[in-house]
C-alpha positions as CSV (number, residue, x, y, z in Angstrom):
1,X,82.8,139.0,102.2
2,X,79.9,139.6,104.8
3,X,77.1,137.5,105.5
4,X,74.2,138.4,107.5
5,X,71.9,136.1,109.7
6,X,68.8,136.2,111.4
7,X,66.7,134.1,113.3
8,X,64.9,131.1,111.8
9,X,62.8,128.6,111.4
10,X,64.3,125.5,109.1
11,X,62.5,123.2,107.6
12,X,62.6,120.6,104.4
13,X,65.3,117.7,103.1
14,X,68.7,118.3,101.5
15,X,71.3,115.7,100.4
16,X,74.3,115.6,102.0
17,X,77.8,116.7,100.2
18,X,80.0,114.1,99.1
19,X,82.8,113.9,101.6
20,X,85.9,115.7,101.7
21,X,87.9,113.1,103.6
22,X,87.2,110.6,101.1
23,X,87.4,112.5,98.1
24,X,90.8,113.8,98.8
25,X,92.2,109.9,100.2
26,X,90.6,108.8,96.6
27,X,92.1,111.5,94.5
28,X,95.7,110.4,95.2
29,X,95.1,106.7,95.5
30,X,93.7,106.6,92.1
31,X,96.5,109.0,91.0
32,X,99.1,106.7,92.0
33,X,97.1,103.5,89.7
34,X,96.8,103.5,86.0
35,X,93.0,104.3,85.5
36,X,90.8,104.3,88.0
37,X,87.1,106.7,88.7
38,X,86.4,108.4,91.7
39,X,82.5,108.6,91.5
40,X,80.4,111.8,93.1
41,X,83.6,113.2,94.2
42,X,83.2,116.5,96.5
43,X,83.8,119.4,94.2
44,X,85.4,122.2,96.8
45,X,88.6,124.3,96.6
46,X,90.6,121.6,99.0
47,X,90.2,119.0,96.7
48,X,90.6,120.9,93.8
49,X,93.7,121.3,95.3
50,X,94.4,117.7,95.2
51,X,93.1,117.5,91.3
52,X,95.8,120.0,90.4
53,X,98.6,118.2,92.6
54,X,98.4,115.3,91.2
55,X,98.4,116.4,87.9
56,X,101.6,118.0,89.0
57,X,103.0,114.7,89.1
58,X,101.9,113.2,86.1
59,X,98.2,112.3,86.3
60,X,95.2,113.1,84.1
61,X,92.1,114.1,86.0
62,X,88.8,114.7,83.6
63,X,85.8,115.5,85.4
64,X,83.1,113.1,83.4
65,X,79.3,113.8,84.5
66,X,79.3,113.1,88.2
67,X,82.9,111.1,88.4
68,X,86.5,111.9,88.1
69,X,88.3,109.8,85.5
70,X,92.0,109.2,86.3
71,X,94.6,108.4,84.2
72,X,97.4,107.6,86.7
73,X,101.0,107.8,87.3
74,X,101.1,104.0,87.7
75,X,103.4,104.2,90.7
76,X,105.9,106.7,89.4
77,X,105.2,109.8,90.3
78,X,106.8,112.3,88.0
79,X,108.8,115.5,88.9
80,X,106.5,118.6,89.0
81,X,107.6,121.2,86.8
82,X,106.6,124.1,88.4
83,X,106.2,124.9,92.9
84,X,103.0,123.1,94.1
85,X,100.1,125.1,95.3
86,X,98.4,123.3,98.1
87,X,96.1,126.5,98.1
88,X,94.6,126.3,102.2
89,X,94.6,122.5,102.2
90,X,96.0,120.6,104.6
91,X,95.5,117.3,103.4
92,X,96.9,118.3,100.3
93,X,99.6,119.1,101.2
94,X,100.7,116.6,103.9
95,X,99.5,113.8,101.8
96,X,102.0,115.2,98.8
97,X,105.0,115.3,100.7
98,X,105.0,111.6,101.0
99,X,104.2,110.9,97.6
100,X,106.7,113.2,96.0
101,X,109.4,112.1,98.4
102,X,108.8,109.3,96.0
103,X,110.4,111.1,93.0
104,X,113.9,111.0,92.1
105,X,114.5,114.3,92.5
106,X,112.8,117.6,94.3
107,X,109.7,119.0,94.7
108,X,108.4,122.4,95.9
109,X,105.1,122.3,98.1
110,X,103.2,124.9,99.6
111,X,100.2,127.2,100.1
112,X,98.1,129.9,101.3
113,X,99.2,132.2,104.2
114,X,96.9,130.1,106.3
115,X,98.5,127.0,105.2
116,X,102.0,128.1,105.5
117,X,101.7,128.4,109.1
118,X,99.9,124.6,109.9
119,X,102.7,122.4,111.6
120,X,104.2,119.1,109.8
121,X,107.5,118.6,111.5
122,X,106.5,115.3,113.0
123,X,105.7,114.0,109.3
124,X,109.5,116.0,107.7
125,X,111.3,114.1,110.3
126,X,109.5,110.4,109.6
127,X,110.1,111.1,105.6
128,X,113.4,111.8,106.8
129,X,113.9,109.0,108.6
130,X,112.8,106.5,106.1
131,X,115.1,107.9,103.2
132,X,113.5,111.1,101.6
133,X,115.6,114.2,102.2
134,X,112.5,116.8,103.4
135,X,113.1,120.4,104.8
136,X,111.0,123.5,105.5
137,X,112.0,126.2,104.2
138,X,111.9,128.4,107.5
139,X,112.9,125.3,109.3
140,X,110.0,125.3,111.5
141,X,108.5,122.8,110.0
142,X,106.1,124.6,108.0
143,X,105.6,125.4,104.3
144,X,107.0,126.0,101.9
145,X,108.5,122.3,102.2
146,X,111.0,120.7,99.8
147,X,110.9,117.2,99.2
148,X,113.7,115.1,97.3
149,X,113.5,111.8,97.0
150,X,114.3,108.9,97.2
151,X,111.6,107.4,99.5
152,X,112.8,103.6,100.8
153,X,111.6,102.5,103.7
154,X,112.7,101.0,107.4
155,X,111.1,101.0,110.8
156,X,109.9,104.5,112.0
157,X,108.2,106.0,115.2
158,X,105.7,108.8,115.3
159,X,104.7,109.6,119.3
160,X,101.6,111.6,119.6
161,X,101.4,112.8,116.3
162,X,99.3,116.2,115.4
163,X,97.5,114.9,112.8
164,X,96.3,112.1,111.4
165,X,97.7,113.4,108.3
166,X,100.7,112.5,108.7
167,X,100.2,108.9,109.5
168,X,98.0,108.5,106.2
169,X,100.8,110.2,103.6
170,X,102.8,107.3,105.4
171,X,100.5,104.8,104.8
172,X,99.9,106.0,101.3
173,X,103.4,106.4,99.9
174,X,105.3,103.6,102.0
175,X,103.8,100.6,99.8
176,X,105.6,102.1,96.5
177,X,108.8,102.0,98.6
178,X,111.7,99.3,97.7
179,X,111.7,98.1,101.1
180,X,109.3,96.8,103.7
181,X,108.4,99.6,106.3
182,X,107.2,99.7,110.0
183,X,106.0,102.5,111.3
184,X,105.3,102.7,115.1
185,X,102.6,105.0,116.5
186,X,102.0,106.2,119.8
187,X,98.4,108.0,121.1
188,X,97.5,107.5,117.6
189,X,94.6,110.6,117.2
190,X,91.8,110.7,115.2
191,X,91.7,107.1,114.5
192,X,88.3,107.2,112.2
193,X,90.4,109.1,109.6
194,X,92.9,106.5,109.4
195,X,90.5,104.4,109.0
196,X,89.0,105.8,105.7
197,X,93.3,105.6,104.5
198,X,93.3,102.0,105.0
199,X,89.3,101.5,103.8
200,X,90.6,102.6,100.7
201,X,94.1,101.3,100.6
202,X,92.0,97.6,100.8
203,X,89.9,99.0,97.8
204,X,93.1,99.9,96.0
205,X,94.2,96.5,96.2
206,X,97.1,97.5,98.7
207,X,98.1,95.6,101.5
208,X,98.8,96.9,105.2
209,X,98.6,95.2,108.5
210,X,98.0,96.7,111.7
211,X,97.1,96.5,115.2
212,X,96.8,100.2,115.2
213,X,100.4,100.6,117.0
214,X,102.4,98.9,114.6
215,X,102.0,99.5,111.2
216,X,103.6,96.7,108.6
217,X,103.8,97.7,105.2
218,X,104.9,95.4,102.6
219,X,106.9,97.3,100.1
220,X,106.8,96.9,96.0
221,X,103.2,96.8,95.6
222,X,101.0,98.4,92.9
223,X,97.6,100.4,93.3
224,X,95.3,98.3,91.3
225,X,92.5,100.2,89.3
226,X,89.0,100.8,90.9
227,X,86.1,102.9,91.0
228,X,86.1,105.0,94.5
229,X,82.1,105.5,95.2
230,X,82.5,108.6,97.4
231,X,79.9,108.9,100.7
232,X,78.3,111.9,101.9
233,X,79.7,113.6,104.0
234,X,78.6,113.4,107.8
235,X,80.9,116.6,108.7
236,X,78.8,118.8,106.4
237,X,75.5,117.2,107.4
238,X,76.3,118.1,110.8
239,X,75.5,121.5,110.4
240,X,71.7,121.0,109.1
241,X,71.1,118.9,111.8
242,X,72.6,120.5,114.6
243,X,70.5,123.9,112.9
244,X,67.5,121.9,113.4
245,X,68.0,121.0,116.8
246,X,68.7,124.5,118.2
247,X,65.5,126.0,116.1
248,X,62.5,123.7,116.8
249,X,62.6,122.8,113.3
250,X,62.3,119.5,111.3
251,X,65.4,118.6,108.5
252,X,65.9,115.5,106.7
253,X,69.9,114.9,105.4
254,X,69.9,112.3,102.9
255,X,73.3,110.8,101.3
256,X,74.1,109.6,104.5
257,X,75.0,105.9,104.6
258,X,77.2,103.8,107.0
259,X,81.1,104.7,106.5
260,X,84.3,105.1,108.1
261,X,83.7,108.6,108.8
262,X,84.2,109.3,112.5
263,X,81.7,112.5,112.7
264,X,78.9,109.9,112.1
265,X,79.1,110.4,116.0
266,X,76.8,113.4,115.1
267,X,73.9,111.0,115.2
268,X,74.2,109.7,118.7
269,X,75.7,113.1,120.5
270,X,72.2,114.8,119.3
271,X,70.3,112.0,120.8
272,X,72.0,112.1,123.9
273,X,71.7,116.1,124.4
274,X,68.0,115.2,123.8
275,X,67.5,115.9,120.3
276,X,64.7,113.8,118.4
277,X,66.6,112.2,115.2
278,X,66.4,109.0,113.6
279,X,68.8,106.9,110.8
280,X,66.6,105.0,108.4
281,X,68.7,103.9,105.4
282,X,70.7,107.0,104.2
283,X,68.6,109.5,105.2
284,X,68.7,111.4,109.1
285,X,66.0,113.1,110.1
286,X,66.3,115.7,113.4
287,X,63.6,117.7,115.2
288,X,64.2,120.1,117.5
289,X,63.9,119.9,121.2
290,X,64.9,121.1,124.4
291,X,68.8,120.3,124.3
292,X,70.5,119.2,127.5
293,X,74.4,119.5,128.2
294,X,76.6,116.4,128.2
295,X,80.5,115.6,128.2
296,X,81.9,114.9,125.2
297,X,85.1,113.2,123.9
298,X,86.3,114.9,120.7
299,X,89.4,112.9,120.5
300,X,88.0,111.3,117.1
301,X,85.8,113.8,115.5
302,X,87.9,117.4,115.6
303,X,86.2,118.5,113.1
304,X,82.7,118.4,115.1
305,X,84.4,120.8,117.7
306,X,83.2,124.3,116.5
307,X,79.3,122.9,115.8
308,X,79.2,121.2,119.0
309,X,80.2,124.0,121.0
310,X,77.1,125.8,119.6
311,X,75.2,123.1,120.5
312,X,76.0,123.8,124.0
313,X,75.3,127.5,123.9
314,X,71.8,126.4,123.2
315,X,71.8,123.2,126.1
316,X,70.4,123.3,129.4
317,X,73.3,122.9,131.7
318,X,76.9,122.7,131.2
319,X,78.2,121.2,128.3
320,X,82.1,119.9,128.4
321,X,84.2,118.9,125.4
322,X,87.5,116.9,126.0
323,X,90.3,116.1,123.7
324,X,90.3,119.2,121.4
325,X,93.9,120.2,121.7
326,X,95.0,119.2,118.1
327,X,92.2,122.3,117.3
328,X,95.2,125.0,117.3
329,X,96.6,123.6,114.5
330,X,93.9,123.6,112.3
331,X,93.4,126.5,109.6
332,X,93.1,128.7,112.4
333,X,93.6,127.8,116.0
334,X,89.5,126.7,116.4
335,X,89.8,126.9,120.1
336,X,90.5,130.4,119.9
337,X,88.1,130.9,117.4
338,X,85.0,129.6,118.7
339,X,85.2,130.9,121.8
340,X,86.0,134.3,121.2
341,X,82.8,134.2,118.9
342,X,80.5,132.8,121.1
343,X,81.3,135.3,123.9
344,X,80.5,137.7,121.3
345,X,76.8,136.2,121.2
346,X,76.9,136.1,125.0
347,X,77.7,132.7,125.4
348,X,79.6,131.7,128.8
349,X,82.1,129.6,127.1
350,X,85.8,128.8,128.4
351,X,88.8,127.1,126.8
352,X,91.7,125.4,128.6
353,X,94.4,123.5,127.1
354,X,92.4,120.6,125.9
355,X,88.9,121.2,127.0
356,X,86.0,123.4,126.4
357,X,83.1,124.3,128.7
358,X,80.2,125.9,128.0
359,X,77.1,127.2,129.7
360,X,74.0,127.2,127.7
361,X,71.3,130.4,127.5
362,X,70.2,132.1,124.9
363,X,72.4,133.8,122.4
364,X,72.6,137.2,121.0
365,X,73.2,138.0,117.9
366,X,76.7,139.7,117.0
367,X,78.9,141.1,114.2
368,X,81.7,137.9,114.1
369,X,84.7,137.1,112.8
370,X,84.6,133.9,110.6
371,X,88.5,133.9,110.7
372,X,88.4,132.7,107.0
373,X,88.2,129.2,108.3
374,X,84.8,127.1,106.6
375,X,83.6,125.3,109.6
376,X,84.0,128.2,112.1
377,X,81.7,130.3,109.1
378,X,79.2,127.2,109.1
379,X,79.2,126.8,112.8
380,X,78.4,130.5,113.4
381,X,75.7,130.7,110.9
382,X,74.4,127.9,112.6
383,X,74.5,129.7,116.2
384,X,72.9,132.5,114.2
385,X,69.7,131.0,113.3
386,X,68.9,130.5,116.9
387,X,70.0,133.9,118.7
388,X,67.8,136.9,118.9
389,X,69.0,139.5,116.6
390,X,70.4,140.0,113.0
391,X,74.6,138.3,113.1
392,X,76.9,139.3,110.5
393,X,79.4,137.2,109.5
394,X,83.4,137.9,108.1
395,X,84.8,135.8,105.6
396,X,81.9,133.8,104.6
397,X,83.3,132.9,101.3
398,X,85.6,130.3,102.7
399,X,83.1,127.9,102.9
400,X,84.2,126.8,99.3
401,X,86.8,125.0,100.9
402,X,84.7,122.4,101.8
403,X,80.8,123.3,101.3
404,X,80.7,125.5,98.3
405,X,76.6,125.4,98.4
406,X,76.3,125.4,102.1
407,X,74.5,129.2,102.1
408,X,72.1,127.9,98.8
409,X,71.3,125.0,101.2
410,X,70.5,126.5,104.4
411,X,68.7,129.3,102.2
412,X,66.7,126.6,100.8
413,X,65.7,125.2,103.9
414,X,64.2,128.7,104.8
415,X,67.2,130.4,106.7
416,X,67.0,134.1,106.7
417,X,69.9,135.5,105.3
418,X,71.6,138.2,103.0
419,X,73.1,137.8,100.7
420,X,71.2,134.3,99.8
421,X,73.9,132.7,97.8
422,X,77.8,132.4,97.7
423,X,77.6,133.1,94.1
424,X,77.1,136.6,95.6
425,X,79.5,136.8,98.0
């Protein structure tokens, strides 16, 4: 479904959405103990996804005011009795193939049409490697993926892996293994993400040491029970305050306190293109202001990519963004995305391999495609509060897979916009 927006001025405070990172990494960890509570979990179609995976495999989720009560598998994952619908998530689905390589005997995983074309050879042929018998279907290392267990352990080697994924469903899965494992890793990307695994892996009671190459994972161990408080979620919050910026407005985010989460980087990159923002306890605060273009190194925050490239649309100067390569493989290839949207809006943009470039001015509004991918919708509606003219926007449903209230937020924050609510979409 279309949305359609028009130039604005924003203004008012908002808390931030739980995060999705976290919510999913708690999900399964607490799935994989015998009763545990994952507190203010994000409520979005991705991790939904997770809910009804790992009840595939034996767990009881009940949603319980604003917590998730889990009744786990107590390291024994079960064998599902039916395929496993990742739906369009990613983590989902990566972090399920290590945990049913687990089960003594095989498991069917896949997903959307989106999904089933996201790249996880690197993570079949580590699974492989360490015991599990893993395959894709069209072997291309895609989904559908069966898994078949058993899951043992040994000393593996992942060079330049695609996604951090892949490293976390190790580090996840490998400790319920009957042997110690070692997993080597070379140009390890998106480090902050593996950082929230282990944050919570510690939590979990679940030992791992590292030196961020080398990976030692004692084997036998247990998920010990815990309450998983979930932060918000500084990915989300990067769209109200990046809106801010580019409209001369004033927006407080609050639910924002110190975490793992690499797209806290939000807070400085603003202040260095010239933004006027502030951290006080939980709550960021950004006013708008002439924006400047700066380089950028994406390496750890991918997910920032399409919100910062409409930050440079509206910068003085030239904007550059390194390290972005690993966007291809995302639910739609971002770099392809976001620049053949902002061109739309009149936006000298150019993509190479692993690098963006943009040229502020002033954009135009535009009829755009959203490419059904949430934070290529969010970043455009974002680029659309600024331009001059009325934008229309494809696909603006698929924000539930990550910010179902994203359009009630940025409505309440005075946004002009039709229709005014998802519900409606």
């Amino acid at each position: 479904m279309n949305v359609k927006v028009s130039q604005s001025t924003i203004r008012g405070k908002l808390d931030a959405p739980p995060s999705k990172s976290y919510t999913h990494r708690a999900i399964v960890m607490a799935s994989l103990a015998k009763t545990s509570r994952v507190i203010k979990p994000l409520v979005s179609a991705d991790t939904c996804a997770t809910v009804s995976a790992c009840e595939s495999i034996g767990a009881t989720i009940n949603p319980v005011g604003h917590a998730f009560f889990v009744d786990g598998v107590r390291g024994e994952p079960q064998r599902p009795e039916n395929i496993i619908d990742c739906k369009n998530s990613g983590t989902t689905l990566r972090f399920l193939m290590g945990v049913c390589s687990l089960i003594n005997g095989t498991t069917v995983l896949t997903g959307d049409a989106s999904l089933r074309t996201r790249p996880s050879s690197q993570l079949i042929d580590t699974l492989n490697e360490l015991g599990a018998k893993v395959l894709s279907t069209k072997s291309n290392g895609t989904a559908p993926v069966i898994v078949q267990g058993v899951l043992s352990g040994g000393k593996s080697r992942l060079t330049n892996p695609l996604s951090s994924q892949f490293l976390s469903s190790l580090l996840i899965a490998c400790p319920l293994c009957q042997a110690d494992s070692a997993l080597i890793v070379e140009n390890l990307a998106s480090r902050p993400y593996i950082d929230m695994t282990l944050e919570l892996l510690n939590k979990a009671q679940v030992n791992i040491s590292t030196d961020y190459h080398e990976f030692m994972i004692p084997c036998c161990q247990e998920y010990g029970d815990t309450d998983f408080q979930i932060p918000g979620d500084f990915s989300s919050a990067a769209f109200h305050l990046s809106a801010a910026a580019i409209t001369n407005s004033r927006v407080s985010v609050h639910n924002l306190s110190e975490s793992k989460q690499g797209d806290e980087k939000i807070v400085s990159i603003l202040k260095e293109m010239g933004a006027n923002i502030s951290w006080d306890g939980d709550v960021v605060t950004a006013d708008g202001a002439e924006l400047r273009g700066i380089a950028i190194d994406a390496g750890d925050v991918p997910d920032l990519v399409p919100i910062l490239a409409v930050l440079g649309a509206y910068a003085e100067g030239t904007t550059d963004i390194s390290n972005v390569a690993n966007l291809r493989y995302k639910e739609t290839d971002r770099l392809v995305a976001i620049t053949t949207e902002l061109r739309k809006m009149q936006v000298e943009i150019k993509k190479a391999d692993d690098t963006l470039r943009i040229h502020g001015g002033k954009p135009k509004g535009a009829s755009l495609s959203g490419y059904g991918d949430h934070r290529i919708v969010m970043a455009l509606a974002v680029a659309a509060l600024g331009a001059e003219g009325e934008t229309e926007i494809d696909s603006a449903e698929s924000v539930k897979v990550s910010y179902p209230d994203f359009f009630d937020d940025i409505f309440a924050l005075g946004a002009n916009l039709e229709p005014t609510s998802i519900e409606t979409l």
